[in-house]
Backbone as CSV, one residue per row, in Angstrom:
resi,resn,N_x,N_y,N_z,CA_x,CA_y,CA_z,C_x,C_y,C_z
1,UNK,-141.476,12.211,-71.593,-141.152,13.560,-72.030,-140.162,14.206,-71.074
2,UNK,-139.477,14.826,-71.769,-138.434,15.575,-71.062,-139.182,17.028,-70.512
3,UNK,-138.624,16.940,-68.986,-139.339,18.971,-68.817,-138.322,19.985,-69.073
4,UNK,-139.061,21.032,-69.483,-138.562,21.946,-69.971,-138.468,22.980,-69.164
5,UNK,-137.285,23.504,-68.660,-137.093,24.961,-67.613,-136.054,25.755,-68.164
6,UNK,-136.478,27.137,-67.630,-135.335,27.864,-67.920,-135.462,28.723,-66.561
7,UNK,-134.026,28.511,-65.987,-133.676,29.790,-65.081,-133.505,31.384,-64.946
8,UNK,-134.307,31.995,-64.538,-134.293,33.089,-64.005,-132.978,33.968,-63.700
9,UNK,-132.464,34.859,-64.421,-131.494,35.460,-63.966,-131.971,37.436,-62.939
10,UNK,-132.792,37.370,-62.535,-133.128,38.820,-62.157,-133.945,39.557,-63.045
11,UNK,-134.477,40.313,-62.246,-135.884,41.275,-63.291,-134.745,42.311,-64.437
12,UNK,-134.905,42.112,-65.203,-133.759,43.243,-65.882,-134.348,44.413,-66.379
13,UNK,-136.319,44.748,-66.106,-136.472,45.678,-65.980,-137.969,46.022,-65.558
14,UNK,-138.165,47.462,-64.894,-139.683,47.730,-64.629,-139.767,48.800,-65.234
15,UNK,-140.998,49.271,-65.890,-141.013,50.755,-66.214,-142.613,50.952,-65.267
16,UNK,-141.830,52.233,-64.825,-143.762,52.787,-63.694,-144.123,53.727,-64.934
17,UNK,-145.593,53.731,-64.705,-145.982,54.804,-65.330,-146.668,55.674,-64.392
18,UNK,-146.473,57.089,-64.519,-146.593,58.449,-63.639,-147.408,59.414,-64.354
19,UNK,-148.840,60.169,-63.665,-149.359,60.814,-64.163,-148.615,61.981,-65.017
20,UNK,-147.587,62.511,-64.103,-147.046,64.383,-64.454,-145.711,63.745,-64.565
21,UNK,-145.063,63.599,-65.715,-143.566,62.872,-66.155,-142.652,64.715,-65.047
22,UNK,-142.822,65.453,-65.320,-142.103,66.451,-64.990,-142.157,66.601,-63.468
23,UNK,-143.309,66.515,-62.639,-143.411,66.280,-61.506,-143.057,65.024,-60.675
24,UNK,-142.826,64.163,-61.391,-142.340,62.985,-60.917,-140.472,62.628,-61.134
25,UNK,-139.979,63.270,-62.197,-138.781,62.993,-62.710,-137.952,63.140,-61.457
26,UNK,-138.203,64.684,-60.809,-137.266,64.911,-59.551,-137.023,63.901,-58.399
27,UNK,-138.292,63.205,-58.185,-138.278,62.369,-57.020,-137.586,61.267,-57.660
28,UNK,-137.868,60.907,-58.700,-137.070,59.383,-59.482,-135.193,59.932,-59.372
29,UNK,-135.174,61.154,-60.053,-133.746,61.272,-60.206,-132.703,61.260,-59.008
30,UNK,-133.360,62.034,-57.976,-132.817,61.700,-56.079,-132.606,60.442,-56.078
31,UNK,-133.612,59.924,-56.045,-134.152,58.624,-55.472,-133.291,57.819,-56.444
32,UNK,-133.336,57.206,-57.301,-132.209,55.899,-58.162,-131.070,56.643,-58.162
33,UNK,-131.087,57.636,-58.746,-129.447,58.081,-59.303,-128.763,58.852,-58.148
34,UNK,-129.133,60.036,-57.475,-128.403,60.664,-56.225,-128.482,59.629,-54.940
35,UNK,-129.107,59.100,-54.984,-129.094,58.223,-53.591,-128.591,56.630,-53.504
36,UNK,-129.334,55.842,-54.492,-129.045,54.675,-54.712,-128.417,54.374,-55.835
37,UNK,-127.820,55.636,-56.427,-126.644,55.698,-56.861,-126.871,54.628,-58.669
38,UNK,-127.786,54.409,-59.324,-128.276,53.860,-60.480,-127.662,54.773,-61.545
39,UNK,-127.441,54.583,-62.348,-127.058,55.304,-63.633,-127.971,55.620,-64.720
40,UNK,-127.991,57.035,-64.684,-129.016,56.982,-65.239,-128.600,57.138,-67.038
41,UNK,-129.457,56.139,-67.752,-129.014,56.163,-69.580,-129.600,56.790,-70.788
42,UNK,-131.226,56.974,-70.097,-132.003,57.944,-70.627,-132.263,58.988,-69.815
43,UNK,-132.632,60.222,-70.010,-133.149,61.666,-69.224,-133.654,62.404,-70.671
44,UNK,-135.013,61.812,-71.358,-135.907,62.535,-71.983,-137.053,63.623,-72.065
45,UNK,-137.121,64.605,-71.859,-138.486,65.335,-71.270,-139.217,65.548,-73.208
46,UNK,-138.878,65.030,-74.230,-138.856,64.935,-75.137,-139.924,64.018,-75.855
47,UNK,-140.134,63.648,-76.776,-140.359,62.343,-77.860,-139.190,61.712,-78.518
48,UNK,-138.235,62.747,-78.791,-136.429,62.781,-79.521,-136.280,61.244,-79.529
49,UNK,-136.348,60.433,-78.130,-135.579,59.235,-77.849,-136.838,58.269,-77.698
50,UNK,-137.801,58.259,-77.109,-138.753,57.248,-77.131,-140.021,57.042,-78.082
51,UNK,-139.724,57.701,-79.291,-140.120,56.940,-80.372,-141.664,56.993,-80.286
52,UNK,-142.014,58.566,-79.761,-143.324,58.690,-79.617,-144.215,58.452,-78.868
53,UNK,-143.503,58.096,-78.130,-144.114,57.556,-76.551,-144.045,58.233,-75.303
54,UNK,-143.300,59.523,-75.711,-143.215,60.752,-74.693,-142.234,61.224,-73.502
55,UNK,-142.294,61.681,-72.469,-141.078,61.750,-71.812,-140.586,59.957,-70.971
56,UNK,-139.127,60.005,-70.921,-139.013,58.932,-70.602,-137.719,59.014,-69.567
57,UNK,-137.638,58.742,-68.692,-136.089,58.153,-67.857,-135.705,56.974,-67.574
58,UNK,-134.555,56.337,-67.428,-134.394,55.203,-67.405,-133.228,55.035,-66.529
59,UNK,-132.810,54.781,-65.637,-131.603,54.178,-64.513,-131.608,52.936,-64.886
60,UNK,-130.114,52.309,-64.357,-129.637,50.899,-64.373,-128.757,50.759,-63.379
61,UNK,-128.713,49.677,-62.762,-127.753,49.031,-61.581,-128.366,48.162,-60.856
62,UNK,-127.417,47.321,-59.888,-128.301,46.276,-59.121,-128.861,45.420,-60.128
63,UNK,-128.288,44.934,-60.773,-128.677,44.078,-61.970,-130.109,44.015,-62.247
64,UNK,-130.396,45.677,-62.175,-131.874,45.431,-62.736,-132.125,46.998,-63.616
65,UNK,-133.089,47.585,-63.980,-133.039,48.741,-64.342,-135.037,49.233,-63.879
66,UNK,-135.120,50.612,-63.981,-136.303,51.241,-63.716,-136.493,52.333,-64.671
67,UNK,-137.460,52.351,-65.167,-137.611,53.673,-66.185,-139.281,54.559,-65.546
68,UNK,-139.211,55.271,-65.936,-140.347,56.368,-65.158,-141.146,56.716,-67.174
69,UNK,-142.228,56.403,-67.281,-142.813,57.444,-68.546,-144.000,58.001,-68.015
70,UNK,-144.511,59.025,-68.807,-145.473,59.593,-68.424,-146.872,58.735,-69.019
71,UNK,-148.010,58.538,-68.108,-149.218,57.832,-68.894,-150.284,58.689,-70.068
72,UNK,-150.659,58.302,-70.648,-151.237,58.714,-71.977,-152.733,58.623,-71.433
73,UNK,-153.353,59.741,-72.136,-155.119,59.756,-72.278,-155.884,58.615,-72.482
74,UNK,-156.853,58.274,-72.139,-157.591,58.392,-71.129,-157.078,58.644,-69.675
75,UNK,-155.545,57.669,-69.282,-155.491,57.476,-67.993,-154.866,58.301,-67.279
76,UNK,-154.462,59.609,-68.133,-153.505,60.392,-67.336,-154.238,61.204,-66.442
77,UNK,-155.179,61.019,-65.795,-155.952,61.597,-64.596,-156.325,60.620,-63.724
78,UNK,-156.206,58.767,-64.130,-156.255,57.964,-63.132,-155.442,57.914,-61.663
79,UNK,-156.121,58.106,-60.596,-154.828,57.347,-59.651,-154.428,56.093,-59.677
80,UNK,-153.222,56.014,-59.273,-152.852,54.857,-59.162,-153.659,53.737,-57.855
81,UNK,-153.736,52.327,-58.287,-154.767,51.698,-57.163,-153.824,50.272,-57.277
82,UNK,-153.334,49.933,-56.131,-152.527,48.714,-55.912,-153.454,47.329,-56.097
83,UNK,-154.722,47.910,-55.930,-155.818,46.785,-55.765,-157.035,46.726,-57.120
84,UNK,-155.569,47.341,-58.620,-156.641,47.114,-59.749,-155.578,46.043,-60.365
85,UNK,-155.528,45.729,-61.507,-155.558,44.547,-61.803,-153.901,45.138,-62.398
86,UNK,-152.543,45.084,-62.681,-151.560,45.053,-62.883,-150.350,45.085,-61.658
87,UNK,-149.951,46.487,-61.644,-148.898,46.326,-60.166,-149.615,46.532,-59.071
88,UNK,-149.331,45.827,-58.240,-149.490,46.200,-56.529,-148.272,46.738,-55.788
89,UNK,-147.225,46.738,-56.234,-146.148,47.766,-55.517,-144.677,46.766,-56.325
90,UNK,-143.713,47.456,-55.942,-142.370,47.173,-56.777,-141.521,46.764,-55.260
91,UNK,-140.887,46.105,-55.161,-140.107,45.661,-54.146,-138.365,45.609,-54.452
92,UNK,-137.782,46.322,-53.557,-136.278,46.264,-54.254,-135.525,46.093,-53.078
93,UNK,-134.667,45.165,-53.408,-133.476,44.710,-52.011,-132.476,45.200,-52.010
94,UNK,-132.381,45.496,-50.717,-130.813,46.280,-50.163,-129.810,45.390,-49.706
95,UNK,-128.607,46.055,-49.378,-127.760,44.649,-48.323,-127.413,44.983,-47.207
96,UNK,-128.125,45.294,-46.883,-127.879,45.709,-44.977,-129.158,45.792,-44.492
97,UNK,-129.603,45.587,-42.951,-130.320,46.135,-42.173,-130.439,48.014,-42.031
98,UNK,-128.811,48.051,-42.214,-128.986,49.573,-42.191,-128.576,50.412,-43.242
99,UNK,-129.303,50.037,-44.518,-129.657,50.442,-45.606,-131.130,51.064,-45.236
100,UNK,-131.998,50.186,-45.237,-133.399,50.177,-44.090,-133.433,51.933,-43.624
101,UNK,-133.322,52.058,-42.712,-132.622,52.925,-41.881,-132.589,54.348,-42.534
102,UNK,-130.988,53.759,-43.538,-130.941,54.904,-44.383,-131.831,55.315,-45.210
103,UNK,-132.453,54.468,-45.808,-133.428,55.000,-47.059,-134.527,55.621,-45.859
104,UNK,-135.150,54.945,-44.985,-136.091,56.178,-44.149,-136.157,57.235,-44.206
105,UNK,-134.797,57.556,-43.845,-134.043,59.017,-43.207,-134.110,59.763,-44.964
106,UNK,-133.576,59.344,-45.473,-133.557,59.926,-47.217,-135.159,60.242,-47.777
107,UNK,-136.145,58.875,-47.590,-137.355,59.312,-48.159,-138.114,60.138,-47.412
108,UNK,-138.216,60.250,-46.190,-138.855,61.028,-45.463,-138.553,62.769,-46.062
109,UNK,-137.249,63.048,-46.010,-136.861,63.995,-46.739,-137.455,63.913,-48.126
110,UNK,-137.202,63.144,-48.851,-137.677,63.530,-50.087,-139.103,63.434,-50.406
111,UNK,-139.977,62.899,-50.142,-141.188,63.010,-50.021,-141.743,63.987,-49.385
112,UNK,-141.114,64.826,-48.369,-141.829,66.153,-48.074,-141.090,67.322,-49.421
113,UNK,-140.043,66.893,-49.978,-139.644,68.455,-51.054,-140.351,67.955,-52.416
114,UNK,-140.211,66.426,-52.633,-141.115,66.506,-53.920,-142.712,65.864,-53.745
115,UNK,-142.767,65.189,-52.902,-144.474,64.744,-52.758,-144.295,63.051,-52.438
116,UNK,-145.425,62.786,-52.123,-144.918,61.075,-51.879,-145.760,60.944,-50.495
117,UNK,-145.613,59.887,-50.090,-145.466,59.806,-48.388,-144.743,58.366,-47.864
118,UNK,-144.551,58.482,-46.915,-143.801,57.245,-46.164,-145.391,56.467,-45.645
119,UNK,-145.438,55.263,-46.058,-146.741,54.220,-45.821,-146.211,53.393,-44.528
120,UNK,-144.936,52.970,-44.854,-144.691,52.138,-42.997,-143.062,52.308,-42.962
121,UNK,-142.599,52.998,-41.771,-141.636,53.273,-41.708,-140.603,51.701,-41.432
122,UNK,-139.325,51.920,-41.147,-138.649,50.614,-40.647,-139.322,49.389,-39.789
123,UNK,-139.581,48.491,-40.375,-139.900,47.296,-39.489,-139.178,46.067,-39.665
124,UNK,-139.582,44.943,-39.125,-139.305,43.501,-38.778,-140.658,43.087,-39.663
125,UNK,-140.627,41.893,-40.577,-141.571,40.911,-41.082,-141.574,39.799,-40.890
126,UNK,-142.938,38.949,-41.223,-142.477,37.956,-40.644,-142.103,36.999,-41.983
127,UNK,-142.382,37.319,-43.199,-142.181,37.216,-44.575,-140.997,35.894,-44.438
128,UNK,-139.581,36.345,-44.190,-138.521,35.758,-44.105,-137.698,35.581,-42.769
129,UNK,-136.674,35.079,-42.783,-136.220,35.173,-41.004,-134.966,36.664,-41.529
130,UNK,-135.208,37.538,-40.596,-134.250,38.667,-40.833,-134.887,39.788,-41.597
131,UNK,-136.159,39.425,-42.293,-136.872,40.467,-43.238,-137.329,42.011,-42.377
132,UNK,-136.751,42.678,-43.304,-136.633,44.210,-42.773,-136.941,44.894,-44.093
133,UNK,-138.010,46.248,-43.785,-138.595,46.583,-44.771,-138.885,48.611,-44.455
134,UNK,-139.164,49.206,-45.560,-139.483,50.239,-45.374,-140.538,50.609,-46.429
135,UNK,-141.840,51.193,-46.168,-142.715,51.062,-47.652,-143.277,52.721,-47.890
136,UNK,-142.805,53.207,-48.943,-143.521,54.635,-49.413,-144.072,54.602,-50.729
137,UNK,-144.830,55.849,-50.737,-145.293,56.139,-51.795,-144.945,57.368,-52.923
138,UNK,-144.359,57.353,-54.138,-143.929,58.162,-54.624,-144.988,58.859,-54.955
139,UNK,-144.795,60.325,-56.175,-145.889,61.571,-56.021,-146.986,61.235,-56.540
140,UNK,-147.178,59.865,-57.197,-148.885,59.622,-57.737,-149.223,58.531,-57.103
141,UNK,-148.477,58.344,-55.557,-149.021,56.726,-55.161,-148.948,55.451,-55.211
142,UNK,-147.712,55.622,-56.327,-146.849,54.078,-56.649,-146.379,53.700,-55.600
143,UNK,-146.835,52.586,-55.128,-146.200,52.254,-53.603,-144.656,51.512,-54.118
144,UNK,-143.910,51.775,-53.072,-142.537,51.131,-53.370,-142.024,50.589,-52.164
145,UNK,-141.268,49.511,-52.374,-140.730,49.153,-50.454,-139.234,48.814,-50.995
146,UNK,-138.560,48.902,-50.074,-137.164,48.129,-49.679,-137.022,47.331,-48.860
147,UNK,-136.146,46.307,-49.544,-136.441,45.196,-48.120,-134.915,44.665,-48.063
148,UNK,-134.393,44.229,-46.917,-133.436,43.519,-46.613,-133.908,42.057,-45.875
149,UNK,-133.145,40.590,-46.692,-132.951,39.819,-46.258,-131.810,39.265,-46.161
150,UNK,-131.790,38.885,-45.009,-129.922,37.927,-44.802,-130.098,36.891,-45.732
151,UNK,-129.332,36.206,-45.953,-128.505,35.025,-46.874,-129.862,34.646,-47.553
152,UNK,-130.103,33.540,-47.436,-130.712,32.962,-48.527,-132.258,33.273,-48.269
153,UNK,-132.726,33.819,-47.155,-134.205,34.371,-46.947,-134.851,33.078,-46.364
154,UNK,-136.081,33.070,-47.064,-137.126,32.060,-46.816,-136.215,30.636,-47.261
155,UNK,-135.245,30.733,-48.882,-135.461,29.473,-49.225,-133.762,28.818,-48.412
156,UNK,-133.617,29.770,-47.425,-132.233,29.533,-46.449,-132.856,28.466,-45.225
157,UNK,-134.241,28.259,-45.270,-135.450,27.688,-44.261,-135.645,26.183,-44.765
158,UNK,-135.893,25.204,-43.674,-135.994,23.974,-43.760,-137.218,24.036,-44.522
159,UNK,-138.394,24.799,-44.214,-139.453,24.485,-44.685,-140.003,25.844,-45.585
160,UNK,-139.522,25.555,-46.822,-139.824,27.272,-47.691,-141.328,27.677,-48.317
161,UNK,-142.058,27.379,-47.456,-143.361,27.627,-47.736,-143.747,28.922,-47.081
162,UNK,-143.992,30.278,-47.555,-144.305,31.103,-47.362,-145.420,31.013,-45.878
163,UNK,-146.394,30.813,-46.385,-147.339,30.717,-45.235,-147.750,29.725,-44.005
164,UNK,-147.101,28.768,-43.897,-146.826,28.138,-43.021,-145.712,28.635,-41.772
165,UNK,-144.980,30.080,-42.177,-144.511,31.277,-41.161,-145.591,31.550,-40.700
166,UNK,-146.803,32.204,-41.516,-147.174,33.867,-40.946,-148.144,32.954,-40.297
């Protein structure tokens, strides 16, 4: 038998879901579109565009895209918990060390005007050789990190087995 693969071209999309779509929009809209500079293609506070599914935003760039909706009843009073059974946090790569840096300096600010907090400021990992990271939490606790790795990361390594580093 012949095997069958298909290659991976990049996540081409995540959507978070956020308790308060209106309380959350501000920190999303800084954050992808004023800062990291994403385009944004939807800006719904509506039903108009998502087909009944309620407010919706959506950015694109970095060959990937992020959309923000608001969560629906029962769960729209859940917190968010990294340690229940779907996401545990969203990870997005920069190209610099001092991207790192910058986004600190940016979320720290923005997490004190719209809500959030910074979970681990700039570090070193031992993840990859060069891995550099920054990890916050937006206004309902969605943890998010940025990470920078040089060239090819882990699989730039003679031996690309994750845990045979740490």
């Amino acid at each position: 038998k012949q095997k069958m693969s298909v290659g991976i071209n990049g996540v081409a999309h995540v959507i978070l879901t956020v308790r308060d779509w209106r309380r959350s929009a501000p920190f999303y809209r800084k954050l992808l579109g004023e800062f990291l500079g994403l385009t944004c293609v939807m800006d719904a506070a509506d039903d108009k565009y998502s087909k009944g599914d309620g407010p919706f935003l959506y950015y694109v760039g970095g060959r990937t895209a992020i959309g923000i909706m608001e969560a629906k009843a029962p769960h729209k009073d859940e917190n968010f918990s990294q340690w229940r059974c779907g996401l545990h946090h969203l990870c997005l790569r920069v190209k610099s060390p001092e991207d790192i840096d910058a986004l600190y300096s940016f979320l720290h600010k923005l997490t004190a005007e719209c809500g959030g907090a910074t979970v681990q400021g700039p570090r070193n990992g031992p993840w990859a050789p060069g891995y550099r990271s920054v990890l916050f939490e937006d206004p309902d606790g969605i943890r998010i990190e940025f990470n920078y790795v040089p060239g090819k990361g882990l699989l730039g390594t003679a031996d690309k087995k994750l845990f045979s580093k740490l």
